[in-house]
C-alpha positions as CSV (number, residue, x, y, z in Angstrom):
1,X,1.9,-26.1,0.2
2,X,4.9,-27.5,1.6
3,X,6.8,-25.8,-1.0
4,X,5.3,-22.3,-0.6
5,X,6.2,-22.9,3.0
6,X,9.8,-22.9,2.5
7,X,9.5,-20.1,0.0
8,X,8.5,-18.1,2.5
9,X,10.7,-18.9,5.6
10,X,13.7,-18.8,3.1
11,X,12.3,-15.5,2.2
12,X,11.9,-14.3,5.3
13,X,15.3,-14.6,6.8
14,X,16.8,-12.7,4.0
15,X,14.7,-9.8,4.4
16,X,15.3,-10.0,8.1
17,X,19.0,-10.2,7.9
18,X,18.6,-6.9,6.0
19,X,16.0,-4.9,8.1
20,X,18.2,-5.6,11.7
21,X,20.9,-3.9,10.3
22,X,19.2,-0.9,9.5
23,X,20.0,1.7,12.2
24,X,15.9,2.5,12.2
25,X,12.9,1.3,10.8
26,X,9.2,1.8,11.3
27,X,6.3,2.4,10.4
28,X,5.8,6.7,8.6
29,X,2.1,7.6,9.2
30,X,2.1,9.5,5.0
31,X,-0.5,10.4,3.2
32,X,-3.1,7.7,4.5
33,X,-0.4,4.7,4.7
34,X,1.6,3.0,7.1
35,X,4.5,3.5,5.1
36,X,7.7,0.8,5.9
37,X,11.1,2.0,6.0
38,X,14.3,1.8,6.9
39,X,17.5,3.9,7.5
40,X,20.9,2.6,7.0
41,X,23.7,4.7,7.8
42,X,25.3,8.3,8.0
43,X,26.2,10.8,5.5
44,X,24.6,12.5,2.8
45,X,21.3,11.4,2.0
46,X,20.1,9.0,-1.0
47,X,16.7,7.5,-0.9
48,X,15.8,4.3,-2.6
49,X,12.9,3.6,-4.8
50,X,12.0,-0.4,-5.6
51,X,11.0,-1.4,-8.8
52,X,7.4,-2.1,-9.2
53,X,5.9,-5.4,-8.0
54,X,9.3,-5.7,-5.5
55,X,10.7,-4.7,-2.1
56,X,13.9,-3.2,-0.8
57,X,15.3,-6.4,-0.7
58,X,15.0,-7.6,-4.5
59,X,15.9,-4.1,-5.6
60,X,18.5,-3.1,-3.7
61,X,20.0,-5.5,-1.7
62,X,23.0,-5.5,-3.3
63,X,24.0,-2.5,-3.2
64,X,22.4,-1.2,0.0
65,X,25.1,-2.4,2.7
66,X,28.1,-0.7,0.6
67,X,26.3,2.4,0.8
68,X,25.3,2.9,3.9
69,X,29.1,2.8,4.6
70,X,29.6,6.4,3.3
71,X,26.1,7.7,3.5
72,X,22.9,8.0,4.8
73,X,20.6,5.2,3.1
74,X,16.6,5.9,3.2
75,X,14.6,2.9,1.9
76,X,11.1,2.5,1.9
77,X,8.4,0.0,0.3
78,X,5.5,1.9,-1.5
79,X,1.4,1.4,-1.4
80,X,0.7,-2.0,-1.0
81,X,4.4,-3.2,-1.6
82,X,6.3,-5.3,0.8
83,X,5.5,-4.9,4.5
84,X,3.3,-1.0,3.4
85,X,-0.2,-1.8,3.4
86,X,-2.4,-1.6,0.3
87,X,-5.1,1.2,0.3
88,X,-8.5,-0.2,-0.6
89,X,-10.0,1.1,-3.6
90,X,-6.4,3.8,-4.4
91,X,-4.5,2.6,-7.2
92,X,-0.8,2.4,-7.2
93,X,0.5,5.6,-9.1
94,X,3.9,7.3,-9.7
95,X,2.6,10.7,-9.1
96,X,0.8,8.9,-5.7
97,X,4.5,7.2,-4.9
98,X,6.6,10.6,-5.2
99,X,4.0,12.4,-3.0
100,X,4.6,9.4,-0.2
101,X,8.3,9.7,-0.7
102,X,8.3,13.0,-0.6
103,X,6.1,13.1,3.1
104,X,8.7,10.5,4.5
105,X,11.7,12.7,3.7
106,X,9.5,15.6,5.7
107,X,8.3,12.9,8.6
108,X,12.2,12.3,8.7
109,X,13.5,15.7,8.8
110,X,15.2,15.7,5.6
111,X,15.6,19.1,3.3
112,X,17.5,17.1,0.6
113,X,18.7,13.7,-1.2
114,X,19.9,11.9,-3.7
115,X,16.9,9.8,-5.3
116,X,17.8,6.3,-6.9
117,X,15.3,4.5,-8.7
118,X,14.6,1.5,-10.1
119,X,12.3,0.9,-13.2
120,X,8.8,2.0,-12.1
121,X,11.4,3.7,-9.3
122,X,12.9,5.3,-11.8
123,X,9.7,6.9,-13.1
124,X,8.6,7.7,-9.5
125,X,11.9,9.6,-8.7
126,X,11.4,11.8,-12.0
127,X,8.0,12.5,-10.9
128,X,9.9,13.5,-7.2
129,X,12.2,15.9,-9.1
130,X,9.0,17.5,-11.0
131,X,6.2,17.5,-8.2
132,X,9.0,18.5,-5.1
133,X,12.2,19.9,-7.0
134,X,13.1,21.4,-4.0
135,X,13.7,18.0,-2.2
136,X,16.0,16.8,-5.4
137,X,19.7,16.8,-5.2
138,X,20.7,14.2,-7.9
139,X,18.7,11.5,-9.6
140,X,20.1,8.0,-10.4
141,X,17.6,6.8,-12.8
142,X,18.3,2.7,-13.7
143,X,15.9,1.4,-16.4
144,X,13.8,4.2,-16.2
145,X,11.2,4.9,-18.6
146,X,9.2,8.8,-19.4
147,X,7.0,7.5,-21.9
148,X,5.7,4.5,-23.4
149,X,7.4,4.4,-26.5
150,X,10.7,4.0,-24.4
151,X,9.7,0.2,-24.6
152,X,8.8,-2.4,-27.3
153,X,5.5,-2.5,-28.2
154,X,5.5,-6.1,-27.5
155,X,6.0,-4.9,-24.0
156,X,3.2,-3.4,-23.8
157,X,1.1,-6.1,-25.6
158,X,2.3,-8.9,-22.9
159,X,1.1,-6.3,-19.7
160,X,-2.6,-7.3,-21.4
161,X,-1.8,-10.8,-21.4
162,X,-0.4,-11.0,-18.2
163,X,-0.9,-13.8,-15.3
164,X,-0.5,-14.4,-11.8
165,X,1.7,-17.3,-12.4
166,X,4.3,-15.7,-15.0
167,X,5.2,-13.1,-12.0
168,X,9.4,-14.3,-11.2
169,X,9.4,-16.0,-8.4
170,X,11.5,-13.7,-6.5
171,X,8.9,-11.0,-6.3
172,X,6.2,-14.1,-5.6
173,X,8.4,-15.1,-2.7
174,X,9.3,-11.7,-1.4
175,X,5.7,-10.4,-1.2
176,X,4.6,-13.8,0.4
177,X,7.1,-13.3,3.1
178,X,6.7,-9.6,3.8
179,X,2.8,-9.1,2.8
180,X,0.7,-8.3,6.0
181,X,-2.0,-10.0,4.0
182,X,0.2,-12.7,1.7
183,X,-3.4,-13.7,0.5
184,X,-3.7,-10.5,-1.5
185,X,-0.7,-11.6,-4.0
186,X,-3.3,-11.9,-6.6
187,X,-5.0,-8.1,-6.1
188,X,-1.5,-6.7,-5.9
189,X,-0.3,-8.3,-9.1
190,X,-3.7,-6.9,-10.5
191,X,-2.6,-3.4,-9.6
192,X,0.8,-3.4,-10.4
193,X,-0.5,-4.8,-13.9
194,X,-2.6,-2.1,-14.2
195,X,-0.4,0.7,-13.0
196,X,1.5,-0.1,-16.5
197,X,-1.7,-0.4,-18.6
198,X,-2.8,3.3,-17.6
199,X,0.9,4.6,-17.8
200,X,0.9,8.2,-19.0
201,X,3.8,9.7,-21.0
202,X,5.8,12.5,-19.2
203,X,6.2,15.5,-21.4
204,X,9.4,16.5,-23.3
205,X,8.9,20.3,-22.1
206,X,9.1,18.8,-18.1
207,X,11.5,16.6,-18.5
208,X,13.6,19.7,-20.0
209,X,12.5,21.7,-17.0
210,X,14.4,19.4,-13.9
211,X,17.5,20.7,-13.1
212,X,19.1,18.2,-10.6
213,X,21.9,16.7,-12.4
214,X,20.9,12.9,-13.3
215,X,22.9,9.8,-14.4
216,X,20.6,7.5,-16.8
217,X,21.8,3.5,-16.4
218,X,20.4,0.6,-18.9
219,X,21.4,-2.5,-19.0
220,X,22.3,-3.7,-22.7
221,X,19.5,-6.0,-23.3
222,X,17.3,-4.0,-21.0
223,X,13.5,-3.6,-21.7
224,X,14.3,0.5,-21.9
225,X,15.2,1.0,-25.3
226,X,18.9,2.9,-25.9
227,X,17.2,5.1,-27.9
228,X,15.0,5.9,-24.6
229,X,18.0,6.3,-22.7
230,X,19.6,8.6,-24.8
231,X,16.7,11.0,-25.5
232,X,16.5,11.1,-21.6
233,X,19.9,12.4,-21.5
234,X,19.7,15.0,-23.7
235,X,16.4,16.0,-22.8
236,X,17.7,16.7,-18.8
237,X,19.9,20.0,-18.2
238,X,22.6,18.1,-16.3
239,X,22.9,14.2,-17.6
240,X,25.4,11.4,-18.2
241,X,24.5,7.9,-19.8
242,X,26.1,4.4,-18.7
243,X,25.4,1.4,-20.3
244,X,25.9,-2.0,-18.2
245,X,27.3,-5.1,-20.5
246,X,25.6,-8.5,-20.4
247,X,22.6,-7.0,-18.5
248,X,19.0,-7.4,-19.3
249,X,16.4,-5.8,-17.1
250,X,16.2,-8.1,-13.9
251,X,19.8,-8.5,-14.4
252,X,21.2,-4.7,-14.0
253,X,20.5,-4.4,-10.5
254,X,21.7,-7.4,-9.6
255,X,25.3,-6.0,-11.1
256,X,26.5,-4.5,-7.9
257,X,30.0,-4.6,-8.6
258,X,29.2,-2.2,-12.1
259,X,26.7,-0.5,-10.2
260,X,29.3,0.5,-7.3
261,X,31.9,1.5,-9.5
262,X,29.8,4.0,-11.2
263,X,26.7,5.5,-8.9
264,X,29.0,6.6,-5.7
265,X,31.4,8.3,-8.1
266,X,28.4,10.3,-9.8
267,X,26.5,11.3,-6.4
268,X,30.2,12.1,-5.2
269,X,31.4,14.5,-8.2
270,X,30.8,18.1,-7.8
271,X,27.4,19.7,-8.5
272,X,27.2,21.6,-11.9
273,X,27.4,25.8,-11.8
Protein backbone atom coordinates (compact mmCIF):
# COMPACT_ATOMS: atom_id res chain seq x y z
CA UNK A 1 0.00 0.00 0.00
CA UNK A 2 2.71 2.17 1.08
CA UNK A 3 4.25 1.60 -2.14
CA UNK A 4 1.25 2.40 -4.36
CA UNK A 5 1.24 5.51 -2.28
CA UNK A 6 4.31 6.92 -3.54
CA UNK A 7 3.50 5.70 -6.99
CA UNK A 8 0.95 7.98 -7.02
CA UNK A 9 2.27 11.22 -5.37
CA UNK A 10 5.43 10.73 -7.61
CA UNK A 11 2.95 10.47 -10.30
CA UNK A 12 1.13 13.17 -9.62
CA UNK A 13 3.59 15.95 -9.47
CA UNK A 14 4.80 15.05 -12.88
CA UNK A 15 1.50 15.45 -14.44
CA UNK A 16 1.04 18.58 -12.50
CA UNK A 17 4.23 20.16 -13.47
CA UNK A 18 2.93 19.62 -17.03
CA UNK A 19 -0.80 20.73 -16.76
CA UNK A 20 0.31 24.41 -14.97
CA UNK A 21 2.06 25.23 -17.83
CA UNK A 22 -0.52 24.80 -20.13
CA UNK A 23 -1.96 28.30 -21.02
CA UNK A 24 -5.71 26.55 -20.58
CA UNK A 25 -7.17 23.59 -19.50
CA UNK A 26 -10.61 22.31 -18.64
CA UNK A 27 -13.04 20.37 -18.78
CA UNK A 28 -14.96 20.17 -23.01
CA UNK A 29 -18.64 19.19 -22.35
CA UNK A 30 -18.29 16.57 -26.12
CA UNK A 31 -20.39 14.12 -27.09
CA UNK A 32 -21.53 12.91 -23.51
CA UNK A 33 -18.00 13.41 -21.75
CA UNK A 34 -16.24 15.63 -19.63
CA UNK A 35 -13.41 15.65 -21.93
CA UNK A 36 -9.76 16.95 -20.21
CA UNK A 37 -7.61 19.08 -22.08
CA UNK A 38 -5.07 21.32 -22.30
CA UNK A 39 -3.65 24.13 -24.60
CA UNK A 40 0.00 24.93 -24.72
CA UNK A 41 1.06 27.67 -26.77
CA UNK A 42 0.54 29.86 -30.06
CA UNK A 43 0.84 29.24 -33.63
CA UNK A 44 -0.49 26.80 -35.94
CA UNK A 45 -2.46 24.20 -34.59
CA UNK A 46 -1.43 20.36 -33.85
CA UNK A 47 -3.50 18.29 -31.72
CA UNK A 48 -2.23 15.41 -29.76
CA UNK A 49 -3.63 11.96 -29.53
CA UNK A 50 -2.21 9.40 -26.46
CA UNK A 51 -1.64 6.01 -27.11
CA UNK A 52 -4.09 3.71 -25.73
CA UNK A 53 -4.14 2.80 -22.02
CA UNK A 54 -1.97 6.34 -21.40
CA UNK A 55 -2.26 10.06 -20.86
CA UNK A 56 -0.71 13.25 -22.26
CA UNK A 57 1.92 12.81 -20.01
CA UNK A 58 3.37 9.21 -20.94
CA UNK A 59 2.73 10.00 -24.63
CA UNK A 60 3.92 13.18 -25.18
CA UNK A 61 5.64 14.63 -22.54
CA UNK A 62 8.60 14.80 -24.25
CA UNK A 63 7.98 16.50 -26.84
CA UNK A 64 5.10 18.71 -25.85
CA UNK A 65 7.04 21.77 -24.18
CA UNK A 66 9.34 22.13 -27.48
CA UNK A 67 6.34 22.46 -29.33
CA UNK A 68 4.37 24.65 -27.86
CA UNK A 69 7.35 27.10 -28.45
CA UNK A 70 6.41 27.58 -32.18
CA UNK A 71 2.82 26.48 -32.17
CA UNK A 72 -0.30 26.07 -30.79
CA UNK A 73 -0.43 22.55 -28.78
CA UNK A 74 -4.08 20.92 -28.17
CA UNK A 75 -3.95 17.86 -25.90
CA UNK A 76 -6.57 15.97 -24.59
CA UNK A 77 -7.11 12.46 -22.71
CA UNK A 78 -9.90 10.27 -24.37
CA UNK A 79 -13.04 8.19 -22.78
CA UNK A 80 -12.18 6.96 -19.66
CA UNK A 81 -8.32 7.90 -20.06
CA UNK A 82 -6.48 10.04 -17.57
CA UNK A 83 -8.49 12.70 -15.75
CA UNK A 84 -11.77 12.16 -18.82
CA UNK A 85 -14.30 10.15 -17.23
CA UNK A 86 -15.29 6.66 -18.39
CA UNK A 87 -18.89 6.28 -19.92
CA UNK A 88 -20.77 3.42 -18.33
CA UNK A 89 -21.69 0.79 -20.57
CA UNK A 90 -19.82 2.84 -24.09
CA UNK A 91 -16.85 1.17 -25.18
CA UNK A 92 -13.62 2.87 -26.03
CA UNK A 93 -13.53 3.10 -29.94
CA UNK A 94 -11.38 4.89 -32.59
CA UNK A 95 -14.28 5.90 -34.65
CA UNK A 96 -15.91 7.17 -30.94
CA UNK A 97 -12.31 9.00 -30.14
CA UNK A 98 -12.06 10.94 -33.65
CA UNK A 99 -15.75 12.12 -33.20
CA UNK A 100 -14.67 13.57 -29.51
CA UNK A 101 -11.52 15.05 -31.01
CA UNK A 102 -13.21 16.33 -33.55
CA UNK A 103 -16.12 18.18 -31.14
CA UNK A 104 -13.15 19.65 -29.02
CA UNK A 105 -11.54 21.27 -32.01
CA UNK A 106 -15.32 22.87 -32.73
CA UNK A 107 -15.89 23.61 -28.64
CA UNK A 108 -12.40 25.33 -29.23
CA UNK A 109 -12.97 27.32 -32.28
CA UNK A 110 -10.65 25.61 -34.40
CA UNK A 111 -11.23 25.12 -38.47
CA UNK A 112 -7.92 23.21 -38.87
CA UNK A 113 -4.83 21.20 -37.38
CA UNK A 114 -2.17 19.08 -37.56
CA UNK A 115 -3.12 15.66 -35.92
CA UNK A 116 -0.32 13.61 -34.18
CA UNK A 117 -0.95 10.24 -32.96
CA UNK A 118 0.38 7.80 -31.07
CA UNK A 119 -0.39 4.01 -31.61
CA UNK A 120 -4.04 3.53 -30.94
CA UNK A 121 -3.64 7.63 -31.55
CA UNK A 122 -2.34 6.93 -34.58
CA UNK A 123 -5.36 4.93 -35.63
CA UNK A 124 -7.74 7.53 -34.11
CA UNK A 125 -6.22 10.44 -36.12
CA UNK A 126 -6.65 8.33 -39.48
CA UNK A 127 -10.14 7.85 -38.54
CA UNK A 128 -10.15 12.01 -37.96
CA UNK A 129 -8.88 12.44 -41.50
CA UNK A 130 -11.67 9.91 -42.86
CA UNK A 131 -14.85 10.82 -40.61
CA UNK A 132 -13.87 15.00 -40.64
CA UNK A 133 -11.33 15.55 -43.63
CA UNK A 134 -12.24 18.93 -43.47
CA UNK A 135 -10.69 19.42 -40.03
CA UNK A 136 -7.26 17.60 -41.26
CA UNK A 137 -4.23 19.55 -42.29
CA UNK A 138 -1.34 17.01 -41.81
CA UNK A 139 -1.22 13.69 -39.98
CA UNK A 140 1.85 12.52 -38.07
CA UNK A 141 1.08 9.01 -37.64
CA UNK A 142 3.91 7.18 -35.01
CA UNK A 143 3.33 3.39 -34.65
CA UNK A 144 0.15 3.48 -36.25
CA UNK A 145 -1.56 0.48 -37.35
CA UNK A 146 -4.86 0.27 -40.37
CA UNK A 147 -5.30 -3.20 -40.06
CA UNK A 148 -4.52 -6.15 -38.01
CA UNK A 149 -2.08 -7.81 -40.07
CA UNK A 150 0.12 -4.59 -39.57
CA UNK A 151 1.23 -6.65 -36.30
CA UNK A 152 2.52 -10.14 -35.43
CA UNK A 153 0.16 -12.52 -34.92
CA UNK A 154 1.64 -13.16 -31.62
CA UNK A 155 0.47 -9.78 -30.88
CA UNK A 156 -2.66 -10.48 -31.19
CA UNK A 157 -2.60 -13.87 -29.45
CA UNK A 158 -1.02 -12.12 -26.13
CA UNK A 159 -4.24 -9.23 -26.09
CA UNK A 160 -6.31 -12.78 -25.24
CA UNK A 161 -3.98 -13.59 -22.62
CA UNK A 162 -3.65 -10.46 -21.17
CA UNK A 163 -3.57 -9.35 -17.22
CA UNK A 164 -3.98 -6.63 -15.02
CA UNK A 165 -0.64 -6.99 -13.59
CA UNK A 166 1.52 -7.21 -17.04
CA UNK A 167 0.17 -3.45 -17.80
CA UNK A 168 3.92 -1.23 -17.54
CA UNK A 169 3.91 0.44 -14.71
CA UNK A 170 3.96 3.80 -16.09
CA UNK A 171 0.50 3.65 -17.50
CA UNK A 172 -0.49 1.77 -13.81
CA UNK A 173 1.02 4.78 -12.13
CA UNK A 174 -0.29 7.47 -14.44
CA UNK A 175 -3.95 6.33 -14.43
CA UNK A 176 -3.72 5.88 -10.54
CA UNK A 177 -2.73 9.44 -10.19
CA UNK A 178 -4.94 11.07 -12.67
CA UNK A 179 -8.15 8.56 -12.56
CA UNK A 180 -11.20 10.36 -10.97
CA UNK A 181 -12.02 6.82 -9.85
CA UNK A 182 -8.26 5.14 -9.54
CA UNK A 183 -10.37 2.08 -8.36
CA UNK A 184 -11.60 1.43 -11.79
CA UNK A 185 -7.80 0.51 -13.15
CA UNK A 186 -9.06 -2.93 -13.53
CA UNK A 187 -12.41 -2.00 -15.84
CA UNK A 188 -10.28 0.37 -17.87
CA UNK A 189 -7.54 -2.16 -18.60
CA UNK A 190 -10.67 -4.47 -19.47
CA UNK A 191 -11.63 -1.94 -22.13
CA UNK A 192 -8.61 -0.94 -23.51
CA UNK A 193 -7.98 -4.89 -23.89
CA UNK A 194 -10.98 -5.20 -25.61
CA UNK A 195 -10.78 -2.14 -27.81
CA UNK A 196 -7.81 -4.28 -29.51
CA UNK A 197 -9.73 -7.67 -29.51
CA UNK A 198 -12.66 -6.07 -31.66
CA UNK A 199 -10.18 -3.94 -33.87
CA UNK A 200 -11.57 -3.67 -37.39
CA UNK A 201 -9.31 -3.30 -40.39
CA UNK A 202 -9.53 0.06 -42.25
CA UNK A 203 -9.98 -0.40 -45.97
CA UNK A 204 -7.24 0.00 -48.66
CA UNK A 205 -9.78 2.07 -50.91
CA UNK A 206 -10.08 4.83 -47.67
CA UNK A 207 -6.98 4.86 -46.83
CA UNK A 208 -6.29 5.82 -50.71
CA UNK A 209 -9.01 8.42 -50.38
CA UNK A 210 -7.28 10.96 -47.42
CA UNK A 211 -5.60 13.55 -48.89
CA UNK A 212 -3.78 15.50 -46.08
CA UNK A 213 -0.21 14.86 -46.58
CA UNK A 214 1.05 12.38 -43.67
CA UNK A 215 4.46 11.38 -42.35
CA UNK A 216 4.43 7.51 -41.15
CA UNK A 217 7.20 7.00 -38.00
CA UNK A 218 8.13 3.27 -36.64
CA UNK A 219 10.54 2.58 -34.47
CA UNK A 220 12.97 -0.28 -35.68
CA UNK A 221 11.92 -2.94 -33.35
CA UNK A 222 8.42 -1.55 -33.14
CA UNK A 223 5.34 -3.80 -32.76
CA UNK A 224 4.06 -2.11 -36.41
CA UNK A 225 5.60 -4.22 -38.89
CA UNK A 226 7.94 -2.20 -41.79
CA UNK A 227 6.05 -3.79 -44.12
CA UNK A 228 2.86 -2.06 -42.42
CA UNK A 229 4.62 1.11 -42.58
CA UNK A 230 5.42 0.99 -45.95
CA UNK A 231 2.09 -0.10 -47.40
CA UNK A 232 0.76 2.88 -45.39
CA UNK A 233 2.83 5.16 -47.33
CA UNK A 234 2.18 4.18 -50.54
CA UNK A 235 -1.35 3.62 -49.92
CA UNK A 236 -1.75 7.75 -48.74
CA UNK A 237 -1.70 10.44 -51.74
CA UNK A 238 0.80 12.60 -49.96
CA UNK A 239 3.35 10.33 -47.61
CA UNK A 240 6.89 10.11 -46.35
CA UNK A 241 8.31 7.19 -44.14
CA UNK A 242 10.97 7.60 -41.18
CA UNK A 243 12.30 4.96 -39.40
CA UNK A 244 13.76 5.62 -35.70
CA UNK A 245 17.09 3.38 -34.84
CA UNK A 246 17.25 1.45 -31.51
CA UNK A 247 13.52 2.00 -30.91
CA UNK A 248 11.02 -0.54 -30.00
CA UNK A 249 7.38 0.52 -29.46
CA UNK A 250 7.38 2.11 -25.80
CA UNK A 251 10.69 3.41 -26.73
CA UNK A 252 9.95 5.74 -30.01
CA UNK A 253 8.10 8.30 -28.23
CA UNK A 254 10.30 8.52 -25.70
CA UNK A 255 13.04 9.64 -28.58
CA UNK A 256 12.38 13.27 -28.45
CA UNK A 257 15.56 14.37 -29.72
CA UNK A 258 14.79 12.05 -33.20
CA UNK A 259 11.32 12.96 -32.96
CA UNK A 260 12.14 16.88 -32.87
CA UNK A 261 14.40 16.77 -35.61
CA UNK A 262 12.03 15.28 -37.88
CA UNK A 263 8.07 16.08 -37.02
CA UNK A 264 8.53 20.12 -36.89
CA UNK A 265 10.33 19.96 -40.22
CA UNK A 266 7.43 17.88 -41.90
CA UNK A 267 4.39 20.03 -40.39
CA UNK A 268 6.64 23.06 -41.41
CA UNK A 269 7.45 22.15 -45.24
CA UNK A 270 5.11 23.44 -47.78
CA UNK A 271 1.71 21.78 -48.45
CA UNK A 272 1.61 19.64 -51.71
CA UNK A 273 -0.26 21.28 -55.08
Amino acid sequence: MKSTVVVRAAASCALAALGARAEKKGYAPVNGLQMYYEVHGKGRPVVLLHGGGSTIETSFGKVLPSLARSRQVIAFEQQGHGHTPDVEGRPFSFEQSADDAAALLRYLGIEKADFWGYSNGGTIALQVALRHPGLVRKLVLVSALFKRDGAPPEFWESMHRAKLEEMPAELQAAYLATAPHPEQLPIFFQKSVQRMLTFKDIRAEDIRSIKAPALVLIGDRDVVRPEHAVETVRLLQHAELAVLPGADHAAVVQRADLLLSIVPDFLDSPMPR
